[in-house]
C-alpha positions as CSV (number, residue, x, y, z in Angstrom):
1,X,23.6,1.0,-8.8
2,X,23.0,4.2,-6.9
3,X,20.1,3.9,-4.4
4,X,18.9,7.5,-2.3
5,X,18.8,7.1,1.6
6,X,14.5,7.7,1.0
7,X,15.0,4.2,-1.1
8,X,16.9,2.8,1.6
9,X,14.3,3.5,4.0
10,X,11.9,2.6,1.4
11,X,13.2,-0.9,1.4
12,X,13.7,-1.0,5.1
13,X,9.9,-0.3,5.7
14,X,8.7,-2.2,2.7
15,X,10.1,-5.6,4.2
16,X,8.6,-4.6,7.5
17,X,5.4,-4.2,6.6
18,X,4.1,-7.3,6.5
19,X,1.8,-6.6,10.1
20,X,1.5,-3.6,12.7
21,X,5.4,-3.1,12.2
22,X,6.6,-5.7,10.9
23,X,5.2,-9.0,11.6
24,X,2.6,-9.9,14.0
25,X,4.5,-9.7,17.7
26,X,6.6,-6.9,16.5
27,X,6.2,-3.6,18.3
28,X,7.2,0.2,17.7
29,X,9.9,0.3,20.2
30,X,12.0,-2.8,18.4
31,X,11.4,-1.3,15.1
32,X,12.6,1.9,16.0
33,X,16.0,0.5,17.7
34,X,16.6,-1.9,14.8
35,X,16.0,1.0,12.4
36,X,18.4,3.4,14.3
37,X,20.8,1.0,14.7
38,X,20.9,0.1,10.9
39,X,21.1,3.9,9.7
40,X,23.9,4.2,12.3
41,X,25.6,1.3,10.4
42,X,25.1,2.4,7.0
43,X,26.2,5.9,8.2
44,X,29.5,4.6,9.5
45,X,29.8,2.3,6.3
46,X,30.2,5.8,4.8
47,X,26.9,5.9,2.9
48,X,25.1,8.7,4.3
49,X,28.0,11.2,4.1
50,X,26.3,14.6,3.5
51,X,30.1,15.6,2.6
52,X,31.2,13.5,0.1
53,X,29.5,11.3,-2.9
54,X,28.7,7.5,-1.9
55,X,30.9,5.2,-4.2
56,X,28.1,3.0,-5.9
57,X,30.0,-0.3,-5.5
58,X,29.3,0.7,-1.1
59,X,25.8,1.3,-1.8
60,X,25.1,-1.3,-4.0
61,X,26.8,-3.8,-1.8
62,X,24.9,-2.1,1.5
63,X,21.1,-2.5,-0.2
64,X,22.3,-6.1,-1.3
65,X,23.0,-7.3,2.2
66,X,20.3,-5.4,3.2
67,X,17.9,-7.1,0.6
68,X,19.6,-10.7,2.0
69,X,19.0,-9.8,5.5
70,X,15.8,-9.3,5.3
71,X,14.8,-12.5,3.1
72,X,16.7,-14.2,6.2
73,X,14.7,-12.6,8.5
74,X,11.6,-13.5,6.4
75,X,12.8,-17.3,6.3
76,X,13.4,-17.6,10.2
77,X,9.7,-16.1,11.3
78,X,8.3,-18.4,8.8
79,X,9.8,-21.3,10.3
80,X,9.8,-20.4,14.0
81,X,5.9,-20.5,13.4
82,X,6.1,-23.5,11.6
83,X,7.9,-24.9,14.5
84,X,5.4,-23.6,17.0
85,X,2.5,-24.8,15.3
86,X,3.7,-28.4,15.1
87,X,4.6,-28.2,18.9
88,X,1.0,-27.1,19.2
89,X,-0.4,-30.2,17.0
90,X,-1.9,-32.9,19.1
């Protein structure tokens, strides 16, 4: 499975937009560091390599942790708010 660094992004933006950028409480200055930071991973991972062609097993296994991450992520948030609304519950 080959994906394009525009798909990467793609994927990147498409989980985060669930709110403003990202879920409600998120801001443009943490999305912008966690993105940077994740290119710069990917890139060292060898993926973005404007010199050489990405080996499709690296890519496929970068989107897949990727795709993992973020439905972590999405898990978490969902039950941190759980977990504050029943602290709120009388």
């Amino acid at each position: 499975m080959k994906i394009t660094k525009r798909q990467l992004r793609s994927l990147i933006k498409e989980e985060l937009k669930k709110g403003a950028y990202g879920y409600e409480g998120a801001d443009q200055a943490a999305y912008d560091e966690a993105y940077q930071q994740i290119m710069d991973l990917v890139a060292e991972l060898g993926y973005t390599s404007p010199h050489s062609d990405p080996d499709p097993k690296v890519q496929g296994a970068i989107y897949n942790a990727l795709t993992e991450i973020a439905k972590e992520l999405e898990l978490e948030i969902k039950m941190s708010a759980e977990h504050r609304r029943q602290d709120w519950t009388p």
